[in-house]
C-alpha positions as CSV (number, residue, x, y, z in Angstrom):
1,X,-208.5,-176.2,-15.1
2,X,-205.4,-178.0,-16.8
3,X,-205.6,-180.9,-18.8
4,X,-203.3,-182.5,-15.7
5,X,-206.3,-181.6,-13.0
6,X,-208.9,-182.6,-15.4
7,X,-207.3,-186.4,-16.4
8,X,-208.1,-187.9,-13.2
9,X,-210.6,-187.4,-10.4
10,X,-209.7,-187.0,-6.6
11,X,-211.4,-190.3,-6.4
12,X,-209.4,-191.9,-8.9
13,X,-206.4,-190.6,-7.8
14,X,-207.3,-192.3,-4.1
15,X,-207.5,-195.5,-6.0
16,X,-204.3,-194.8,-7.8
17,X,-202.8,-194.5,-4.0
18,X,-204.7,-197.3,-2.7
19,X,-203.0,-199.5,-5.6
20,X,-199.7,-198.4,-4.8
21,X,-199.9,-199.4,-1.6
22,X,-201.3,-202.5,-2.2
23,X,-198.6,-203.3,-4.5
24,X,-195.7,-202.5,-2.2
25,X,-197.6,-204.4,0.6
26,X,-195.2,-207.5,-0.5
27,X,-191.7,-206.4,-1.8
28,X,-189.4,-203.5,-0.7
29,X,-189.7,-201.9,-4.0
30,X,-191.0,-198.2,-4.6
31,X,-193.4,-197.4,-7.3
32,X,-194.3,-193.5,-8.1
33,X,-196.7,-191.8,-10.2
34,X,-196.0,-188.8,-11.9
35,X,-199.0,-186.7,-14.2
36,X,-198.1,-183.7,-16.5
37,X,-199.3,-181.6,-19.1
38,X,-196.4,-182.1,-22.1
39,X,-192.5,-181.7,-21.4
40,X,-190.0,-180.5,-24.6
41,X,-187.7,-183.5,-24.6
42,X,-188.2,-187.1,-25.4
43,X,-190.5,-188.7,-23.1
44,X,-188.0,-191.5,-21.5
45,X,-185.6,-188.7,-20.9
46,X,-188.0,-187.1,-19.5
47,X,-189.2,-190.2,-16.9
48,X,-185.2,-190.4,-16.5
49,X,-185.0,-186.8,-14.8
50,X,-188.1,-187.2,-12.7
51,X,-186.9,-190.6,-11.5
52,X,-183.8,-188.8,-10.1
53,X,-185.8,-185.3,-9.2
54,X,-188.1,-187.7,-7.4
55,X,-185.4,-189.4,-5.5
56,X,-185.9,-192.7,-6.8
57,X,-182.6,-193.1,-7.6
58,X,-182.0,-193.5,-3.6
59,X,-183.4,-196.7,-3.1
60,X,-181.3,-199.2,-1.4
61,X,-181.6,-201.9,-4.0
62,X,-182.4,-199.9,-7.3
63,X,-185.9,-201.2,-7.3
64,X,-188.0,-198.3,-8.2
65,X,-190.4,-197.6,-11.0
66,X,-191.8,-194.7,-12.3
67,X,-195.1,-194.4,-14.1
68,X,-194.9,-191.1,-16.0
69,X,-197.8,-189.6,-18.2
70,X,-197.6,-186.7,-20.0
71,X,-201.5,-186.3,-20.8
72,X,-201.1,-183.5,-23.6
73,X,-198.6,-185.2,-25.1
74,X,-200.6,-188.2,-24.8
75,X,-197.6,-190.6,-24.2
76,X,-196.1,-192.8,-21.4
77,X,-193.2,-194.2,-19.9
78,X,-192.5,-197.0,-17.2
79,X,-189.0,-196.3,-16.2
80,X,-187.3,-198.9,-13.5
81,X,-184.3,-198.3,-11.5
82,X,-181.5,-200.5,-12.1
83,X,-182.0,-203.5,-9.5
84,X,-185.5,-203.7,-11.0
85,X,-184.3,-203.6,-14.7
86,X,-181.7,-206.2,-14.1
87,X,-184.2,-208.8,-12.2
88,X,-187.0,-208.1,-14.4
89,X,-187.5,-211.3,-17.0
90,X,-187.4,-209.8,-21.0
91,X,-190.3,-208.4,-22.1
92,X,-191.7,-207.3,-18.7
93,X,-191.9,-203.9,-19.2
94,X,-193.3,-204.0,-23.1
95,X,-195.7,-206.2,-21.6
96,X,-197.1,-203.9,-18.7
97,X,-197.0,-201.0,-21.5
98,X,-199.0,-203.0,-23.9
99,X,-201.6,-203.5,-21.0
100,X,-201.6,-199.7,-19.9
101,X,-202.1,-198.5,-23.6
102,X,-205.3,-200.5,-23.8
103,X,-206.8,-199.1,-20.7
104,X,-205.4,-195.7,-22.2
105,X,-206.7,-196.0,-26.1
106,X,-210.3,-196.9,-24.4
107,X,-210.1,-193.7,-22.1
108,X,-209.9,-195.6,-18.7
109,X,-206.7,-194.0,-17.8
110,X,-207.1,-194.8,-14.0
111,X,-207.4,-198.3,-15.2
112,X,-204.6,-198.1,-17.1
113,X,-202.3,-197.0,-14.3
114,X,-203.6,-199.5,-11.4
115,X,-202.6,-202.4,-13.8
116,X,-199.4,-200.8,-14.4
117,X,-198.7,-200.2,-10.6
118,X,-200.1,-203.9,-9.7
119,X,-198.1,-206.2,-12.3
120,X,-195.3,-203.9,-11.3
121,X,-196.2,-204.6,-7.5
122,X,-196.1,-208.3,-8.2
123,X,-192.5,-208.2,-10.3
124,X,-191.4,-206.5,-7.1
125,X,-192.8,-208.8,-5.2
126,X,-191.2,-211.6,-6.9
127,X,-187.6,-210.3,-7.1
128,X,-187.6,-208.1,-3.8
129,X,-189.6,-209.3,-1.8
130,X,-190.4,-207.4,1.9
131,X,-188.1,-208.2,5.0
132,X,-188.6,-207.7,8.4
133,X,-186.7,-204.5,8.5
134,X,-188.0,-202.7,5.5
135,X,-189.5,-199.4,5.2
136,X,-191.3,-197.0,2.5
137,X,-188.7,-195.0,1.2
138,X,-190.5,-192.8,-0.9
139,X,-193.9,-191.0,-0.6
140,X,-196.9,-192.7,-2.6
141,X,-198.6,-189.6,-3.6
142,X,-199.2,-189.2,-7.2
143,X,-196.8,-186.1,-8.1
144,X,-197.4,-183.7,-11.0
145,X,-195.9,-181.3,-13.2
């Protein structure tokens, strides 16, 4: 088994889910997971081409974010699309990493994620929230590498 299928459970994983819906409940903003091993270039660049690979990119009002891990590597990024980014207040996403990396540094990586995906949730919430006519744009399944 990979280092991928061995950093989180199928139970954890269902929480991860669970939290991403939870957090979009409230705002028309998208948030994805995305688990794998190591990649060969930077880490943000990396988060930038699977925000795009993932379709991301395509939401109506910018307002995805990505939470990529790349467990070998043993880095993260949280990478917003450009509605989020404008609307977020400074500091908002250094704060949700700091957050994350001490779930991470303690080994409660599934922790570590829901937190992420529910201050995220609430940011969304905040900025974009849900309307009548919205829908879920993108799939919530945690994708991997």
């Amino acid at each position: 088994m990979s280092q991928v299928e061995e950093f989180l459970t199928a139970e954890e994983e269902s929480e991860i889910i669970n939290a991403i819906v939870e957090a979009e409940k409230n705002t028309s903003g998208e948030i994805r997971v995305h688990i794998e091993a190591s990649t060969k270039i930077d880490h943000f660049s990396r988060a930038q081409q699977l925000f795009h690979f993932l379709k991301m990119d395509n939401t109506k009002e910018g307002n995805g974010v990505l939470l990529y891990v790349a467990v070998d590597d043993k880095k993260f990024v949280i990478y917003g699309g450009e509605g989020i980014d404008r609307a977020v207040p400074k500091g908002f996403w250094e704060t949700t990493k700091d957050i994350i990396a001490s779930q991470f540094k303690n080994g409660n990586f599934k922790q570590g994620i829901v937190e992420g995906v529910l201050m995220a949730g609430k940011e969304l919430e905040a900025h974009f929230p849900w309307k009548q006519n919205d829908e879920n744009e993108l799939n919530n399944a945690i994708s991997k590498g």
